[in-house]
Structure formats: structure tokens, C-alpha cells
C-alpha positions in Angstrom: -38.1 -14.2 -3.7 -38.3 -14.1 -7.8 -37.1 -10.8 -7.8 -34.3 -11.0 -5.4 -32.9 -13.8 -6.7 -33.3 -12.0 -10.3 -31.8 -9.2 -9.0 -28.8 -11.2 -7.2 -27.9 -12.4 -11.0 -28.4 -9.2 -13.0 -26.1 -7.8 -10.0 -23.4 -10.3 -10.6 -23.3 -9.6 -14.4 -23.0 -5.3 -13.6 -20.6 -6.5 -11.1 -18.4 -8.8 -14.0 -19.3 -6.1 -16.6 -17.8 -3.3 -14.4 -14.5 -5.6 -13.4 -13.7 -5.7 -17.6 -13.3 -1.6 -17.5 -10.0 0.5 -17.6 -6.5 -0.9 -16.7 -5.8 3.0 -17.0 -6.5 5.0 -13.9 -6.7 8.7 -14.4 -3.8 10.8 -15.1 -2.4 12.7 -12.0 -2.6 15.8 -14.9 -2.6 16.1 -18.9 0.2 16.7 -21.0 1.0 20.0 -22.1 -1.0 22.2 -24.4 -0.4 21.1 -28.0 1.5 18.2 -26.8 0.9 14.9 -28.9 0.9 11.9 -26.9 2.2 9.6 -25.3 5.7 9.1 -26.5 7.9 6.5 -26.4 11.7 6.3 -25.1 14.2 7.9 -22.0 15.0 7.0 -18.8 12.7 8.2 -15.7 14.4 8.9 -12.8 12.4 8.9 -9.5 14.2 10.0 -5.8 13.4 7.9 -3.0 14.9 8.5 0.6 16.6 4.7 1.0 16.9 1.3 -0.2 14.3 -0.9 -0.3 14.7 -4.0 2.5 14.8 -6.3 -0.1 12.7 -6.4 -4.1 10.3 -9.3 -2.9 6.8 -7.6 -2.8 5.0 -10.8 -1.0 7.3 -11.1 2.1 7.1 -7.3 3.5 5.3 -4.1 3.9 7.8 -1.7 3.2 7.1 1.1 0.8 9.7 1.0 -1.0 9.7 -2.6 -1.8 6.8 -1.9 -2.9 7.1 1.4 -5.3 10.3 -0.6 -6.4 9.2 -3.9 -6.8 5.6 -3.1 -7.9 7.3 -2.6 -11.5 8.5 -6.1 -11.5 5.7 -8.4 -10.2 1.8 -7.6 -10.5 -0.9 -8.9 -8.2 -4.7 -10.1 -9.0 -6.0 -6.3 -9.1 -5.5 -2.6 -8.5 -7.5 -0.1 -6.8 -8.4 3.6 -8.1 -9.0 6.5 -5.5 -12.0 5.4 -4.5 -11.0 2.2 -3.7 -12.7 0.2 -6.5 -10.8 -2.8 -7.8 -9.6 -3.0 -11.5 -7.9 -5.8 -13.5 -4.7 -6.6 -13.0 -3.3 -10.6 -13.1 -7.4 -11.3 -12.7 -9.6 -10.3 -15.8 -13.4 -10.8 -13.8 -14.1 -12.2 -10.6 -17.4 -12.8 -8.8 -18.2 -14.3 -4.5 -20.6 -16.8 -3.4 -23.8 -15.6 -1.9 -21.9 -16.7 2.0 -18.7 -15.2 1.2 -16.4 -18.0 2.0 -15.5 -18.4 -2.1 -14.1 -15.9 -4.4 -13.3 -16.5 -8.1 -10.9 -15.2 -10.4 -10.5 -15.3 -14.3 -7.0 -14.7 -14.7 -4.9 -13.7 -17.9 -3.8 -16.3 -20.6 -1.2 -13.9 -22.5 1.3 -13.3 -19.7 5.0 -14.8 -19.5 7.6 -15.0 -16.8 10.6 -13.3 -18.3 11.8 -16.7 -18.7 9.2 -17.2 -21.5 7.5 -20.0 -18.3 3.5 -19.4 -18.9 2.1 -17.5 -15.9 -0.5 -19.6 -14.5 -3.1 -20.1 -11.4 -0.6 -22.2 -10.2 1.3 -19.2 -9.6 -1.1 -17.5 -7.9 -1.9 -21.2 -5.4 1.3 -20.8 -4.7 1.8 -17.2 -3.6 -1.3 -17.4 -1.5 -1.1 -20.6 -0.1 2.8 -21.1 0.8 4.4 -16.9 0.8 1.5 -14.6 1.5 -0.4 -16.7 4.3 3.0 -17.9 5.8 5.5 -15.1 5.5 3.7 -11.6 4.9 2.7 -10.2 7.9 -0.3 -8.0 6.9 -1.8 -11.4 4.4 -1.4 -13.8 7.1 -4.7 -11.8 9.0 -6.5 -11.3 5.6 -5.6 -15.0 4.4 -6.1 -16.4 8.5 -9.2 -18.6 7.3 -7.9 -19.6 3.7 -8.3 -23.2 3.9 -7.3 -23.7 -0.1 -6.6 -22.0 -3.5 -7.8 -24.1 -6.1 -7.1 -24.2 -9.6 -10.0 -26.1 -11.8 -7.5 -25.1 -15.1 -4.5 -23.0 -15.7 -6.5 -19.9 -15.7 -9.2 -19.7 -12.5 -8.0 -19.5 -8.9 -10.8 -20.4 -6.3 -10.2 -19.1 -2.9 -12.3 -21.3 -0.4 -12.5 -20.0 3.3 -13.7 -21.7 6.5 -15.1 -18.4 7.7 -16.0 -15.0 6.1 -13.2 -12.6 5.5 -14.5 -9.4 5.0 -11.1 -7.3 4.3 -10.3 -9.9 1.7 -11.5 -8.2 -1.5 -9.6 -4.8 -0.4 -5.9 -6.3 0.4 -5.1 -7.8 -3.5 -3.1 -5.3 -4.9 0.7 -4.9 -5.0 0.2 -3.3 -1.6 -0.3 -7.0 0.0 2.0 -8.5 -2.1 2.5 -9.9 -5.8 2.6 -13.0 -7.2 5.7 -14.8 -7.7 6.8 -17.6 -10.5 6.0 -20.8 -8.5 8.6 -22.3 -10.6 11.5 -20.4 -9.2 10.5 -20.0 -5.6 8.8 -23.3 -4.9 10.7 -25.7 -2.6 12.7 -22.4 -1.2 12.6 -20.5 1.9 11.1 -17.3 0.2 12.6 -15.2 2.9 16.1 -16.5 1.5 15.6 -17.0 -2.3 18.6 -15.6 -4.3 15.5 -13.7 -6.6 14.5 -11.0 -3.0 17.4 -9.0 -4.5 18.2 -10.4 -7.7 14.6 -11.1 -9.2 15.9 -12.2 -12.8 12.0 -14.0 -13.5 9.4 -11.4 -13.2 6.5 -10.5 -15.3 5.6 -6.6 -15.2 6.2 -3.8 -17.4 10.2 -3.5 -16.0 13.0 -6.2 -15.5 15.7 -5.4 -13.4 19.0 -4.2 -14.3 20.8 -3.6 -11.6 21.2 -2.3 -7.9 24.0 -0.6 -6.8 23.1 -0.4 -2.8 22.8 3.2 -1.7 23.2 4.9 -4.6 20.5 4.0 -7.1 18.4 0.4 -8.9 17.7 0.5 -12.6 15.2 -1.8 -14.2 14.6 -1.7 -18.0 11.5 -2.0 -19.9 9.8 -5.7 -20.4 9.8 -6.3 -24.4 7.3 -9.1 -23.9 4.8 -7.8 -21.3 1.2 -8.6 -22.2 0.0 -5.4 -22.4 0.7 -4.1 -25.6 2.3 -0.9 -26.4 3.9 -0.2 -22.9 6.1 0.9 -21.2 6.8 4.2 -23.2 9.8 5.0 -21.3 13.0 3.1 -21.9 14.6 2.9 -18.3 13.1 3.5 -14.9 15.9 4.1 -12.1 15.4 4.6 -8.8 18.2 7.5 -7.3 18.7 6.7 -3.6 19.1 10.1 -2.3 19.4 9.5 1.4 18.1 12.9 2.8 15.2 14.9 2.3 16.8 18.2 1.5 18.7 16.8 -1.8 14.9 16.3 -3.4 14.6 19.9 -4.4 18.1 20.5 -5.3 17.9 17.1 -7.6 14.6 17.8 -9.2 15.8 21.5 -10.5 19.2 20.4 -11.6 17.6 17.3 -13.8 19.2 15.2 -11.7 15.6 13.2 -10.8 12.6 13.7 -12.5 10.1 12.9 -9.9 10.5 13.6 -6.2 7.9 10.9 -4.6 6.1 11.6 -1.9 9.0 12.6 0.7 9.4 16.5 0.1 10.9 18.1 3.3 7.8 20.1 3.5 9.8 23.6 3.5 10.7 23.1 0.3 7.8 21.8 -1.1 6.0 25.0 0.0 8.3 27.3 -0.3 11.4 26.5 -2.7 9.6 24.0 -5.0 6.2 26.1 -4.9 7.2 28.1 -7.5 9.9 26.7 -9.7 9.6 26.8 -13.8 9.0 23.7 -15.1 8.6 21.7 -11.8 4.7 20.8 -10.7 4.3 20.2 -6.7 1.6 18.3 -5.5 0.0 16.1 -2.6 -0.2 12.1 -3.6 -3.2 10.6 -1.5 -3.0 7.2 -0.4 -6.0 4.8 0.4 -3.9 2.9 2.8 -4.4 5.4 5.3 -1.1 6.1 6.9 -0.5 7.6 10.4 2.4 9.3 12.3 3.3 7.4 15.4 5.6 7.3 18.5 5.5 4.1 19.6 6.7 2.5 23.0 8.5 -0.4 24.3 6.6 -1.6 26.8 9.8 -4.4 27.7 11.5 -1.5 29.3 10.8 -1.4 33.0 10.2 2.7 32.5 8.1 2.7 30.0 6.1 -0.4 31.0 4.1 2.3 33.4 1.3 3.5 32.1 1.8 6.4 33.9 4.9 7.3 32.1 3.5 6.9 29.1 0.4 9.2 30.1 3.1 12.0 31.1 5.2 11.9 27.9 1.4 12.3 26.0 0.9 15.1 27.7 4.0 16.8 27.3 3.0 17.0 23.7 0.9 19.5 22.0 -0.7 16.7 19.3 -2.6 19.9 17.1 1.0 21.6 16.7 3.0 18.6 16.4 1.6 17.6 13.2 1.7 21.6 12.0 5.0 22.1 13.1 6.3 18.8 12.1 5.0 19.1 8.4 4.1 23.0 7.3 0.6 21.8 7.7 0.7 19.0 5.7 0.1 16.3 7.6 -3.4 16.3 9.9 -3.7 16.1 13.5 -4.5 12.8 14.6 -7.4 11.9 16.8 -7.2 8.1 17.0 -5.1 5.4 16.6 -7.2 4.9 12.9 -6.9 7.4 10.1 -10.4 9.3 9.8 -9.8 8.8 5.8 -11.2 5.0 6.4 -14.0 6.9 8.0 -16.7 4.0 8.6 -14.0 2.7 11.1 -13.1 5.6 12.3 -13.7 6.2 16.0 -15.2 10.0 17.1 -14.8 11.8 20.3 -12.6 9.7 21.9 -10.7 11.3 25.1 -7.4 13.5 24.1 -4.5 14.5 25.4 -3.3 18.5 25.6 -0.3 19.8 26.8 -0.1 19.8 30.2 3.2 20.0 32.0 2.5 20.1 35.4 0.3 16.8 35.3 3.0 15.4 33.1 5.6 16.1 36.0 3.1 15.0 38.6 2.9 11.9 37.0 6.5 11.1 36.7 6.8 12.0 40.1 3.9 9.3 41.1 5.8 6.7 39.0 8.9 7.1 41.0 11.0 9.0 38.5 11.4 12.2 40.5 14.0 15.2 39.2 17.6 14.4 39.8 20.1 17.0 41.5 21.0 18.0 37.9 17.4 18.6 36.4 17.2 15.2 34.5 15.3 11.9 35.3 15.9 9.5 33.2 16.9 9.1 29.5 15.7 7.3 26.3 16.8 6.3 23.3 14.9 7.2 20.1 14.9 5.9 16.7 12.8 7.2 13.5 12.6 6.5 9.7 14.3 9.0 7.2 10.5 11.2 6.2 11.3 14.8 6.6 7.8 14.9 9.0 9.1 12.0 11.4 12.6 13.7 12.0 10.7 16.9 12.7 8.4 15.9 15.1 11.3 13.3 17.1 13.1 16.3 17.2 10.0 18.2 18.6 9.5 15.7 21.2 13.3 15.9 22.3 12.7 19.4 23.3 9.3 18.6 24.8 10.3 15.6 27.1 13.4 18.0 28.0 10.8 20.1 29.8 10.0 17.6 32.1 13.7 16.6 32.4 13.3 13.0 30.3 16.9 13.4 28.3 16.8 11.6 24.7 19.1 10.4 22.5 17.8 10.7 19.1 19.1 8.9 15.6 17.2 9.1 12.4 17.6 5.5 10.5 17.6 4.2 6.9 14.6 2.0 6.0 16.8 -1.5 6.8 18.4 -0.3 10.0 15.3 1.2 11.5 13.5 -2.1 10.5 15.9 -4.4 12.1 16.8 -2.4 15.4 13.0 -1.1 16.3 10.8 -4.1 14.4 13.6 -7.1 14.0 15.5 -6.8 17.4 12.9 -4.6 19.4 16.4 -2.9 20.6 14.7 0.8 21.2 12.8 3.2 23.8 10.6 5.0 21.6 10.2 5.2 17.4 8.8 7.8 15.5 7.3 5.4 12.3 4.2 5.2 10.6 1.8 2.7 9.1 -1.1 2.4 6.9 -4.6 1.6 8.9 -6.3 0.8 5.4 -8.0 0.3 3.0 -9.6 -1.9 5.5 -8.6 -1.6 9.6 -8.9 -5.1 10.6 -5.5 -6.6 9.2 -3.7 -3.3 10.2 -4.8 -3.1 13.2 -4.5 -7.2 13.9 -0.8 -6.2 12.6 0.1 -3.4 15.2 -1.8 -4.3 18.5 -2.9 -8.1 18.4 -0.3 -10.4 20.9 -0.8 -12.7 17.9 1.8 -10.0 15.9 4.6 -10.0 18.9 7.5 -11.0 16.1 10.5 -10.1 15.0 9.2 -8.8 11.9 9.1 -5.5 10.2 5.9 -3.1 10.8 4.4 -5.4 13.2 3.7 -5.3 17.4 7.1 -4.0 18.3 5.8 -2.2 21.1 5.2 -5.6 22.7 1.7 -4.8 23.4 -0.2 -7.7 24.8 -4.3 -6.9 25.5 -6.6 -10.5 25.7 -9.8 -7.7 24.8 -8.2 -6.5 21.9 -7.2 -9.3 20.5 -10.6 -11.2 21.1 -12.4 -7.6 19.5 -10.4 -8.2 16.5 -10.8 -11.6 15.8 -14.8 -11.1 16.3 -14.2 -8.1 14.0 -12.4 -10.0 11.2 -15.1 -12.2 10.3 -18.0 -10.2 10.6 -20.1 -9.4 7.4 -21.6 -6.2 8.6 -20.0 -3.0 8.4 -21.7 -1.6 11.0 -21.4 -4.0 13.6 -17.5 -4.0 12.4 -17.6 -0.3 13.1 -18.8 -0.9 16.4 -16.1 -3.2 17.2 -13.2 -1.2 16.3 -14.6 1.7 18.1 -13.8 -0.2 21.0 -10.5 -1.2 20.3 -9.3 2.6 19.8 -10.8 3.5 22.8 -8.6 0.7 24.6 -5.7 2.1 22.7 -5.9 5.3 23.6 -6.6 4.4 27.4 -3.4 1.9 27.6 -1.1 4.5 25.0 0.9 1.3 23.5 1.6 4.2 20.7 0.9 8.3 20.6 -0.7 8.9 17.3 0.1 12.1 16.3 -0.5 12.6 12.2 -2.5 11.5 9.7 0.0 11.6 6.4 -0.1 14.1 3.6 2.5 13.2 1.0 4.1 15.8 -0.6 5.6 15.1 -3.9 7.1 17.4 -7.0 7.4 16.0 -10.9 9.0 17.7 -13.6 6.4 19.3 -16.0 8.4 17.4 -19.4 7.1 14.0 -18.0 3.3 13.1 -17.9 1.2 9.8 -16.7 1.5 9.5 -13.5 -1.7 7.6 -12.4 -3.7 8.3 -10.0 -3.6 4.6 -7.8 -4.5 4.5 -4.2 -2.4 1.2 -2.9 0.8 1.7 -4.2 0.5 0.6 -8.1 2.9 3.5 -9.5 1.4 2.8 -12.4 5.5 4.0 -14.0 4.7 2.0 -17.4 2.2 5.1 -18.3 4.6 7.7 -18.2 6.3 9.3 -21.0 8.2 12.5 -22.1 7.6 15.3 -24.4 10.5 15.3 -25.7 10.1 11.3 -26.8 9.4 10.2 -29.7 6.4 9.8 -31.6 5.4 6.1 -32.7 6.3 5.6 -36.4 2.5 4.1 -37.7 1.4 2.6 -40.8 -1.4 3.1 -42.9 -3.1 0.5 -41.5 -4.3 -0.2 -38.1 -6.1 -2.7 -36.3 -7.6 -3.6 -33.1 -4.5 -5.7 -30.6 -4.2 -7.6 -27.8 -6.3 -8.4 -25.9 -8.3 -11.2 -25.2 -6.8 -11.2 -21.7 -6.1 -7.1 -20.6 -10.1 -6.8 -21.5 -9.5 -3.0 -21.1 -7.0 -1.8 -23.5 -7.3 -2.1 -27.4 -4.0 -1.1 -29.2 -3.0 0.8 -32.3 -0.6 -1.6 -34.5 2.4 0.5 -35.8 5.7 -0.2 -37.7 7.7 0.4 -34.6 5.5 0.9 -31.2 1.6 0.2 -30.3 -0.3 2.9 -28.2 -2.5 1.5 -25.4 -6.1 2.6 -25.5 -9.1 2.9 -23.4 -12.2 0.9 -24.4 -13.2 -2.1 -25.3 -11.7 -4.7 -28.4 -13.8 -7.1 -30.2 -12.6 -9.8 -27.7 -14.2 -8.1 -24.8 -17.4 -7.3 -26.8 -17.2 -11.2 -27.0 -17.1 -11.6 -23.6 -19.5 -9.6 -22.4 -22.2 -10.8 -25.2 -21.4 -14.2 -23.6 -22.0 -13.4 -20.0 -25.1 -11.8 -21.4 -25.9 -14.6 -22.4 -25.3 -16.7 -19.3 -27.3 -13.8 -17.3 -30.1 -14.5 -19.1 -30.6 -18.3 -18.8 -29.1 -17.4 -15.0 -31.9 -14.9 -14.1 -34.5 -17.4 -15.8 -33.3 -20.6 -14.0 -33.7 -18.3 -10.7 -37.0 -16.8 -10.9 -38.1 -20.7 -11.9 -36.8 -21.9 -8.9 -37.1 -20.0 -5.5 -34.3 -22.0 -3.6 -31.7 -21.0 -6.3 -28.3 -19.1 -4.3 -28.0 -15.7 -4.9 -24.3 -14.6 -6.4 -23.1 -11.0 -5.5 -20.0 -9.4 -5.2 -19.0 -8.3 -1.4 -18.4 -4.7 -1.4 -14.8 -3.4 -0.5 
């Protein structure tokens, strides 16, 4: 018992010690050879396929909210490729030994662009009142949070009723940021003049300007706490509506980065080999899959039979081949193999077969018509190159077994209002994460609890008492493994009642021009944009003397003082070396105190 509760202790300290390392995630590559860096100034223009529902990160789980937004508001933490957290808003944090507390050291240097302190009170109220109330992923991660409390101006305590496994893996920008209490308190967040004009925010970028359909512009923060970024001037955001102006707007300059919606033709084939353009894959730790998903409202599609035709009028290896080049993988569950503890193997699949698929429709009383045709659908999908391909695949497909559908690729809000808002559809071709952690996406997609009129949740109208009960045993269980048991059942429940044909799991193909470098490598959607610079920028202007800056809150960067600019740094400062010594300190007497006495609780950190 001596030991373990020594060792319990010495973990927590490895576990603080590690939280205090980088803010700066890897870049995605170096700069050019000979190239001094970073640089400072320029605007960075980056293409994305449609305006972003709205520029509040805490009340949806669109992407582009999210890649937009994400530059304006921060969260508690950030998450590299492998899923570790970092620092963000929250400097250290540690868990009690039953995991129903979770405590966060937060920053003391950072302002609202007001000049208003940022404070725990900020982050009480984001929890407690917009992410627990009005995001639809948070309200599953947050279900037990009974309180957030706030013991001084700079520690948020998160006290739950039950354990909440997924808890530690949904705080980055991903689930939502945190908002100025100040401005959004005693508001309907869902109707707050700041979701599209956020004039108080606190990250590297303020906004400028949005001129809908055509482009947003924010401009870099003077006064954010990190010292020494942003380098670049101006971050805009072109709206360029369809995939096939990304190449053409990369090699005439008029973007700089194409992200992560190539048409995948010309990211293999016109992009592939263009001077002075680099095209890669992002990877994303949320796991996203390619889906068409039913409305099981409408009387036709409500048989299960139906739906067990149209899967097997689809050829699920090709669809994903043919839809993206290759890019995106075949799907075999409902859950992306890239969470793969939760991943469920061998479960039944379907293969083209077009005589059982008319059989079937036969059986459910949808026999051929004098003309050819049975009966006809209407089908909706988001703008990504992949989706259009494959609705467009599945529109010749279902006209084999004489199933006629109308097919209309939407814009981000119109898809999210007509399919998700108004359930007003037959089929979608959309897509969601199922990570980093499967139990608040899939409570999102399948639970009955998730039957709203809200964006990326149950639109299929899916309604099964076993699933729901699986999930909820699932969501507070400690152990992986049994967790991992319990979502095995739930996919094979999906696959056998088809509320949704998973078809991909997503690559992302994206293409940057070669003059900008420091794009970070991030797996939740922290772009990370205040690291990027140009070659052509300028150098900073230093002095003769330099010292160590800022930062007894961003523990992980030490600065460079210049005349004109200050250069982040890896490492530690003195401040940190102070911190640590101190926590050394407390370890010791800590790790004394529990080898004297056996009963003393164990603290560890719970892992993600």
C-alpha cells in the first residue's frame, strides 16, 4: 500500500510536469533550406468550401465554425496527433483518485479584447450555462456535471455525480471555446449579436469582417498573451464555394492554403506536381466517416427491408475508391477503425448484390412500375468533393434497381437546416467525427435522447431503447475494455437495423503554398494559424539585449525581447523552472505524508 500510494503521487507530479510542456505542436514541415525564421507580417489566405453557420465555437459542431472561430476563442487545452492534451486557457491540471473531480490552473495574463480579465468565471459559465445546455456533442460529455467551481479567479473545479470517462478528451476548440461571461451572460447564446459579430474574443485573431459568401477577415490580436505571435498580419478566409476552384486559386496566388477539401483529381493529379505548391493528407483525431443516412419518418424508408436493398445495391470497397481517388478508406463499421480500442471487427457486410436488392424491394411492396421505376427519393449532401461523388455514385446505383433520385449538393447552412434543422430529406450523404472518444458521438448520432432539430445530431429519427441503455452504461464506465465491449454491441445493432450506410473513413486532402510555413500538426481542429509565417516576411528588428518574456502563465514558451517583434520559443522560462521546483516540493512532503499513512487517496490523472 506504501508504494502505491507513493507511486499515485510521484504519478500526479509526471503527470503536472508533462501538462507544462510545448504550446507548439510540431510543424506540418520546415521552412525552406537557408531560410531564417519565422517572420513576421502578410495576409494568409486559406480556401474553404462555405460559410461557417455562424462564428460561436460553443453552440455547434460545424467545421468550419470551428477552423474559423478557433482563431478567435480558445478552450482549456489542445491535443497533438496522438491525442495528448497540451496547455491552452489551463496551465496544469490533475483528477481525483474516483474521477468525479478535475482541476484546472488556468492563465492569469489573458484579456478579453475589451481589456475585461479572463477569469474561471469564464470558463463556469461556458460549461455550466452554453456547453452543457446548447452544444450538442458537450451536453453527453458534460450529462453528469453537477457544478464548476471557482475557489479564486484562476482554478475551475469540475465536480461530477458519476464518472465521465470521455471528459478529458472533448476540451479543445473541437467541443467548444470559452466565451466572455460578461458579454454573453443573461443572453440566449443561440441569439447573441457576438455568433456573427464576436467583437470580445481572446485568441491570436480579432475579427474584421465577414462579407457572406465571399470571404471573413480577422486581424492579428496586439494584446494576446502569448508573446511574439501571430507572425502574419491578416488571416482571411476566401469562401470559394466549389471544389474545382481550389487548384486553380492556389496556383494563381489567389489562396495560399487549400484545407482539407481538394477534389481528389486534382490533388493527385493537377496539384501533384505543381512548382511551388506542397500537397498533402491532414489527419484528424476526430475520426470522421462518410455516411448516407436515412429518414426513417418516411413511410418507404421506415422498412428495413428497403434500406437492406439500397445497401446492397452499393459496392462499399469501390464507393470509397471511386468517390475519392483512394483517399478515403472503406468503412467497415459505423466507428472509424482510427479510434481502434472502440472499434468493432468482423461485423456482417454488405456486397453488391442486385438481384437480392430487387427481391427485396419486391417483398416490401415496391414492385417495378410499367416504366422501369419504383419509387423516387430526394437526396441532399454537403459541398466535399468525396460526398458529391459518391451521391452521384449511388444515383446510378439505385437506378439499377429502378429507385429514381433527385440529387442537390448543399452549402454548409442549407444542408444543416433542411437535413438536421427541419429533417425535410430522403437520404443525405454527410459525415461526422466518431472521436477522439466514441461515446458522445455516438450518443449524438443514434441515442433517441438526440431526436432534435439541431445540426449533426439524430436526423435519421432513429429510436433503439438497447442502444440507448448500451450507451448510457458505456458513458460512465471507467474501464476501457469493458467500454469496448459495449460499443461493440451497439455497432452490431447499427449495422443490423441500417439507420445510416457507412461507407468511408475520411482522408483529407489538402495543398499549401511552399512560401508559407507553420502549419501545426493538431489533431481536434486547433489550426494552430498564429504559427505560420512567410518567407518573404520580415525579419524581427532585435536589440543587443535579450531576455527571457512572458510567461508565468503560457509555462511553455519563453520569448526573445526585440525593438519591434518577440519570437516565441520552445522550453521552459525561469517562471516555469519556479513552478516545477515548487511542485517538487509539494511531491515530496505529498509522497511522505502517503507512505506515513496507508488510508491516504491516491491522485492520478485518467488517461484520454
Amino acid at each position: 500500500m506504501r508504494s502505491r500510494a507513493a507511486a499515485s503521487v510521484a504519478l500526479m507530479f509526471l503527470l503536472v510536469l508533462s501538462s507544462l510542456g510545448g504550446a507548439v505542436a510540431e510543424m506540418k514541415y520546415p521552412p525552406p533550406t537557408g531560410v531564417q525564421g519565422p517572420r513576421y507580417g502578410g495576409t494568409f489566405v486559406i480556401g474553404i468550401l462555405s460559410d461557417p453557420p455562424t462564428l460561436n465555437p460553443s453552440i455547434t459542431t460545424s467545421f468550419y465554425a470551428q477552423v474559423v472561430a478557433g482563431n478567435m476563442y480558445q478552450s482549456l487545452l489542445w491535443y497533438d496527433l496522438q491525442l495528448n492534451p497540451h496547455p491552452q486557457l489551463a496551465l496544469s491540471w490533475s483528477a481525483s483518485s474516483d474521477g468525479l473531480s478535475y482541476t484546472f490552473h488556468l492563465v492569469n495574463n489573458a484579456s478579453w479584447s475589451d481589456g475585461v480579465k479572463f477569469t474561471s468565471a469564464d470558463v463556469k459559465y461556458s460549461f455550466e450555462s452554453v456547453l452543457k445546455v446548447d452544444h450538442a456533442l458537450m451536453k453527453n460529455v458534460l450529462a453528469n456535471l453537477v457544478s464548476v467551481n471557482t475557489p479564486d479567479g484562476y482554478t475551475a473545479v469540475f465536480v461530477f455525480s458519476k464518472p465521465s470517462p470521455s471528459f478529458m478528451s472533448y476540451l479543445g476548440i473541437y467541443s467548444g471555446g470559452i466565451l466572455p461571461a460578461h458579454i454573453f451572460n443573461g443572453t440566449d447564446p443561440l441569439k447573441n449579436p457576438a455568433d456573427t459579430n464576436p467583437t470580445v474574443t481572446l485568441g491570436p485573431f480579432l475579427f474584421k469582417e465577414w462579407a457572406k459568401g465571399d470571404h471573413l477577415t480577422l486581424v492579428k490580436n496586439p494584446n494576446y498573451y502569448i508573446k511574439g505571435v501571430p507572425y502574419i498580419d491578416t488571416l482571411t478566409f476566401k469562401i470559394l464555394s466549389q471544389g474545382s476552384l481550389f487548384a486553380p486559386s492556389i496556383q494563381t496566388g489567389e489562396i495560399n492554403y487549400a484545407y482539407q477539401e481538394v477534389p481528389p483529381s486534382d490533388f493527385q493529379t493537377t496539384l501533384a506536381n505543381v512548382a511551388g505548391v506542397k500537397a498533402f493528407i491532414e489527419v484528424s483525431g476526430v475520426a470522421p466517416v462518410r455516411v448516407f443516412a436515412f429518414n426513417l419518418r418516411k413511410p418507404i424508408l421506415s422498412k428495413l427491408a428497403v434500406r437492406q436493398a439500397i445497401a446492397d445495391a452499393i459496392n462499399i470497397t469501390q464507393m470509397a475508391q471511386l468517390a475519392s481517388l483512394g483517399i478515403d478508406s472503406p468503412a467497415t463499421s459505423p466507428q472509424s477503425s482510427v479510434v481502434s480500442w472502440a472499434h468493432a471487427n468482423n461485423l456482417p457486410q454488405f456486397s453488391m448484390n442486385l438481384t437480392k436488392a430487387n427481391q427485396l424491394l419486391d417483398q416490401a411492396g415496391y414492385p417495378k412500375q410499367a416504366n422501369g421505376t419504383r419509387f423516387t427519393l430526394q437526396m441532399y449532401s454537403h459541398l466535399s468533393p468525396d460526398m458529391i461523388a459518391a451521391g452521384q455514385i449511388l444515383v446510378a446505383d439505385l437506378a439499377k434497381l429502378g429507385v429514381n433520385v433527385n440529387f442537390k449538393p448543399l452549402a454548409e447552412a442549407a444542408m444543416d437546416q433542411t437535413v438536421y434543422v427541419n429533417w425535410d430529406f430522403d437520404l443525405a450523404v454527410t459525415g461526422w467525427a466518431t472521436g477522439p472518444d466514441p461515446g458522445p458521438t455516438l450518443f449524438q448520432r443514434y441515442d433517441s435522447q438526440s431526436i432534435v432539430h439541431v445540426a449533426f445530431t439524430n436526423a435519421m429519427g432513429y429510436n433503439n431503447s438497447q442502444v440507448d441503455q448500451l450507451l448510457a452504461q458505456a458513458g460512465v464506465e471507467p474501464v476501457q475494455s469493458k467500454r469496448a465491449q459495449l460499443y461493440d454491441q451497439v455497432q452490431q445493432i447499427l449495422v443490423q437495423d441500417l439507420p445510416v450506410i457507412t461507407w468511408g473513413e475520411v482522408g483529407l486532402p489538402s495543398a499549401v503554398q511552399t512560401s508559407w510555413v507553420g502549419l501545426q500538426t493538431d489533431a481536434l481542429s486547433r489550426a494552430g494559424f498564429e504559427y505560420v509565417w512567410s518567407v518573404n516576411g520580415n525579419l524581427p528588428v532585435t536589440t543587443s539585449t535579450t531576455s527571457a518574456q512572458s510567461s508565468s502563465q503560457q509555462a511553455t514558451s519563453t520569448s526573445t525581447s526585440s525593438s519591434s517583434t518577440t519570437s516565441p520559443q520552445s522550453g521552459l522560462d525561469l517562471s516555469t523552472i519556479a513552478a516545477i521546483a515548487g511542485v517538487a516540493v509539494v511531491v515530496v512532503l505529498a509522497a511522505a505524508y502517503a507512505v506515513r499513512r496507508r488510508s491516504s487517496k491516491k491522485v492520478s490523472m485518467p488517461k484520454t
